[in-house]
Rosetta silent file (secondary structure, phi, psi, omega in degrees, C-alpha in Angstrom):
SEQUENCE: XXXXXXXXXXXXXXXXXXXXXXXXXXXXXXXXXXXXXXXXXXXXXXXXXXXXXXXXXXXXXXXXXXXXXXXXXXXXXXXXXXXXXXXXXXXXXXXXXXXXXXXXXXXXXXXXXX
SCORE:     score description
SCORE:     0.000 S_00000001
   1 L     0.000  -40.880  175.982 -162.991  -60.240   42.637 S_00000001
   2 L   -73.585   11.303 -157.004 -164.391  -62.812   45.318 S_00000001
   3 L  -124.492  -42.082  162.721 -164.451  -65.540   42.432 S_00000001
   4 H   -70.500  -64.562  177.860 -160.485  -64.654   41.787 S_00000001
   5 H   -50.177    1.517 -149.968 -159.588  -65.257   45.343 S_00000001
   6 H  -120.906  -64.100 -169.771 -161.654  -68.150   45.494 S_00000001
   7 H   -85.576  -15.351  168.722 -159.782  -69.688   42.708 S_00000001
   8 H   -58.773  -28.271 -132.075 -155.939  -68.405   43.935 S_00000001
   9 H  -121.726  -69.305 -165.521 -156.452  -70.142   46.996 S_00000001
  10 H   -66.103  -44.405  176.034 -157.938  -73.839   45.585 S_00000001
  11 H   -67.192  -20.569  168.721 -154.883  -73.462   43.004 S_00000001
  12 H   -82.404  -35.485  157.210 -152.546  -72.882   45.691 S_00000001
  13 H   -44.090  -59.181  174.563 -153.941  -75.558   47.981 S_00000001
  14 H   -52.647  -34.939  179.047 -153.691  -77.846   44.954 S_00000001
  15 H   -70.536  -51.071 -179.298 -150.215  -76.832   44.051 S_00000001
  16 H   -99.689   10.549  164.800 -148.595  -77.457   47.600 S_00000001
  17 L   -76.165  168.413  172.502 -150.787  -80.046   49.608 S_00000001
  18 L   -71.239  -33.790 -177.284 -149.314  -83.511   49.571 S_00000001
  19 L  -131.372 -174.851 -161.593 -151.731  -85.547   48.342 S_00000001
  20 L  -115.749  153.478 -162.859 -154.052  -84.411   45.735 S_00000001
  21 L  -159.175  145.789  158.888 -158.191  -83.675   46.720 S_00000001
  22 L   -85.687  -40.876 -166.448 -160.881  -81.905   45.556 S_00000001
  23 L   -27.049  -26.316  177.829 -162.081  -81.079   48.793 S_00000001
  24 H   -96.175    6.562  173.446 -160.824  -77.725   49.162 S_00000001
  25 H   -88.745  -60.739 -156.840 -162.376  -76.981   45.702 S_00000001
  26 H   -60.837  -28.708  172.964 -165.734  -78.004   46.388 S_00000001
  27 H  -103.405   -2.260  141.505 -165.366  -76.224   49.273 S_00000001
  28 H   -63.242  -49.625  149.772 -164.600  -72.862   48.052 S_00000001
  29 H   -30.729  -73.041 -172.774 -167.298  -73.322   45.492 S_00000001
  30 H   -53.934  -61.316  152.278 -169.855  -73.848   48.125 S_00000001
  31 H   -50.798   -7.340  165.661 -168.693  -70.408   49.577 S_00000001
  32 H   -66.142  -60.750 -170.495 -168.878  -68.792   46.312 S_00000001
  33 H   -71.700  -24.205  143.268 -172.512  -69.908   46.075 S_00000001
  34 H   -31.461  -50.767 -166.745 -172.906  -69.016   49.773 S_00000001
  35 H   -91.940   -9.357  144.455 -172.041  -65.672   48.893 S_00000001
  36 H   -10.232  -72.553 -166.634 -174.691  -65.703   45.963 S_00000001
  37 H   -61.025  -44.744  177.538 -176.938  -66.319   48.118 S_00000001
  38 H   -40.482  -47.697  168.635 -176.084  -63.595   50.248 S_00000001
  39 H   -66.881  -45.708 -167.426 -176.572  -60.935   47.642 S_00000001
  40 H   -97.406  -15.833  178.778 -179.745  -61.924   46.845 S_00000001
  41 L  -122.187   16.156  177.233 -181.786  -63.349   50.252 S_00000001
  42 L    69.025   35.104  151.199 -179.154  -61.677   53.295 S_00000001
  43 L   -72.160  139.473 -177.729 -178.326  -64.991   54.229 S_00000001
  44 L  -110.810  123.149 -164.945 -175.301  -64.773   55.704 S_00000001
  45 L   -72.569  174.547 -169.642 -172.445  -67.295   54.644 S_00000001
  46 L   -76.984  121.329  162.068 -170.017  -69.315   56.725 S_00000001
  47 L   -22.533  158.299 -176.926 -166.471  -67.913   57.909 S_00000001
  48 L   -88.513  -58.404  158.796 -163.435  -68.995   55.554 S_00000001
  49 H   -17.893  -62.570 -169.447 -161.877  -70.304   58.917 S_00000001
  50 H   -62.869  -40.070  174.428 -164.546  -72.286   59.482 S_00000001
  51 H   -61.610  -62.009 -179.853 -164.855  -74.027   55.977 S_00000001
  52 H   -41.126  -44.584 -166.927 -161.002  -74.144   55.636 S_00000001
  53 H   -68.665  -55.113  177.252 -160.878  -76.279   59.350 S_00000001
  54 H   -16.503  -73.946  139.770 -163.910  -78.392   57.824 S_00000001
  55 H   -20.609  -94.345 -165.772 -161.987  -79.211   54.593 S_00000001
  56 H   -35.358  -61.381 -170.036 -158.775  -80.396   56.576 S_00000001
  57 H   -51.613  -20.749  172.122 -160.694  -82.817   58.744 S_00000001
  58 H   -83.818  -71.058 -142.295 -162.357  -84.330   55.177 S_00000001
  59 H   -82.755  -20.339 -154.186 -158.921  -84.687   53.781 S_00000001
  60 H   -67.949  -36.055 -158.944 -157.214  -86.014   57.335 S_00000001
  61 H   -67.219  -10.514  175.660 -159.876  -88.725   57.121 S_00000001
  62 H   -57.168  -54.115 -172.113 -159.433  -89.821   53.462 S_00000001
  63 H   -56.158  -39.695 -169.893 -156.208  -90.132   54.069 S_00000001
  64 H   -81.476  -22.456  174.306 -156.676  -92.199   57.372 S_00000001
  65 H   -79.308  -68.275 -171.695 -159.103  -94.467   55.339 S_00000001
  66 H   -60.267  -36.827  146.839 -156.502  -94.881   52.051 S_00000001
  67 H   -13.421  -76.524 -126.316 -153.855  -95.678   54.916 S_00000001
  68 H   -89.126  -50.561 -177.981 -156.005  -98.151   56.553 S_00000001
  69 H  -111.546   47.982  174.843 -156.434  -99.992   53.051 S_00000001
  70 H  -102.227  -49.306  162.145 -153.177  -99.422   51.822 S_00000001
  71 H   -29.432  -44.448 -164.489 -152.305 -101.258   55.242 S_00000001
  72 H   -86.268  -38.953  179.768 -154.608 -104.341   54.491 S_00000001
  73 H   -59.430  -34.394  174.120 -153.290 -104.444   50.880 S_00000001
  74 H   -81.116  -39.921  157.917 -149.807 -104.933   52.101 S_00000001
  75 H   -30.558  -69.930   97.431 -150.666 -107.465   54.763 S_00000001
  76 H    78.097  -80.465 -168.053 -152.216 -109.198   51.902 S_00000001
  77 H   -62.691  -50.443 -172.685 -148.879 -109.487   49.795 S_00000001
  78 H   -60.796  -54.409 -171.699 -146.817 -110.413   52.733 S_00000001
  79 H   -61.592  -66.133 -156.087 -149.129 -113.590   53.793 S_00000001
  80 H   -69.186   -8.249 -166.030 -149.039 -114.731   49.665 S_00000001
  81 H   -84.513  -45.395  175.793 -145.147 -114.266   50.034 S_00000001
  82 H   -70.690  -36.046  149.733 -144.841 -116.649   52.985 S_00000001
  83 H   -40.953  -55.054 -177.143 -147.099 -118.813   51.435 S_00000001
  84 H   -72.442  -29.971 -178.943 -145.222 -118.921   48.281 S_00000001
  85 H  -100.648  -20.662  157.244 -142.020 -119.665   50.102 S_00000001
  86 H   -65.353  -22.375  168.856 -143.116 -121.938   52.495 S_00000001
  87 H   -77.692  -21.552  176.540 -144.352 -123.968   49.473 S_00000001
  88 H   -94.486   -5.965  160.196 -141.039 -123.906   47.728 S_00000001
  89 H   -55.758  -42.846  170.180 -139.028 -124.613   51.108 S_00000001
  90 H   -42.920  -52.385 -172.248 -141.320 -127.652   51.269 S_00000001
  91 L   -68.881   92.306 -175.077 -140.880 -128.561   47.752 S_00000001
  92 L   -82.767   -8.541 -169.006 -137.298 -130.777   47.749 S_00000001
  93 L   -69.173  -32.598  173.936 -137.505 -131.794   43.900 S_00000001
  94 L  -110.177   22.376  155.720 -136.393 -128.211   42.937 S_00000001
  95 L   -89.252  136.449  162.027 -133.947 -127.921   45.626 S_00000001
  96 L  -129.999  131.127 -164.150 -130.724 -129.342   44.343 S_00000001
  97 L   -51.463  -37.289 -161.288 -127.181 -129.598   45.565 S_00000001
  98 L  -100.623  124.986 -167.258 -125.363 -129.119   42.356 S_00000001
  99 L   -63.753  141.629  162.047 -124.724 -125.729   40.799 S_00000001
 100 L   -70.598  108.314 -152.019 -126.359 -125.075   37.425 S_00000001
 101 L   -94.377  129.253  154.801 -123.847 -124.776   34.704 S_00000001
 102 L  -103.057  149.981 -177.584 -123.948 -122.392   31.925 S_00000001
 103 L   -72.982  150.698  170.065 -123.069 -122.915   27.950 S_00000001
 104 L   -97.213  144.234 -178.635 -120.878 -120.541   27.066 S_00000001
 105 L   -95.163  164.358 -176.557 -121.523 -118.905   23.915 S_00000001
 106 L   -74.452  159.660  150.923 -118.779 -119.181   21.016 S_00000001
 107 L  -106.293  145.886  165.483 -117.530 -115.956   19.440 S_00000001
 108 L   -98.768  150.953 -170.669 -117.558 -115.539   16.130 S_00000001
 109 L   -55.651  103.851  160.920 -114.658 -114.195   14.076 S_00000001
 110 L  -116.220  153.990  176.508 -115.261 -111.336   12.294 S_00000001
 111 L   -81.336  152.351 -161.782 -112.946 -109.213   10.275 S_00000001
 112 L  -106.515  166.062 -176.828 -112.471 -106.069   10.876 S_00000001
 113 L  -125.019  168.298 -162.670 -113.394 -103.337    8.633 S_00000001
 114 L  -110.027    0.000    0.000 -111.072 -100.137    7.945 S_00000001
């Protein structure tokens, strides 16, 4: 019965968090085997509260890390983008005054069929 509530709870965490983690698996596991333990040496296992806070602070920082180089990665793009356009402002051989004309294509006839 403590092994189904164990797993209700990491499938509901999984269904409705934001981003997706093991962390709240691993850390229901770990209170499973915590409670193992319990049965067989009287150790006594860690509050759900306590695990549960534990677990958030592991996901905020993941998050605050995959931010951080989500952050660097976009810098990144933006610097080759200015780069790329300051070389073709620079560049006058493919600026030109005169609009670029397109062929038109012919149609061909066709007959129609009934």
């Amino acid at each position: 019965r403590y092994l189904a509530n164990k797993c209700s709870i990491a499938s509901r965490v999984d269904c409705f968090a934001d981003t997706t983690s093991d962390i709240f698996g691993l850390k229901l596991k770990e209170q499973v085997e915590e409670r193992l333990k319990f049965y067989e040496s009287g150790a006594r296992p860690r509050k759900n509260i306590d695990v549960m806070h534990l677990a958030q602070k592991q996901v905020a920082a993941m998050e605050d890390a995959e931010d951080a180089a989500v952050d660097e990665s976009e810098k990144k793009k933006e610097k080759k983008k200015k780069k790329k356009r300051k070389a073709e402002d620079d560049d006058p051989e493919k600026e030109s005054d005169e609009p670029v004309k397109k062929k038109k294509k012919k149609k061909k006839h066709r007959k129609g069929v009934i």
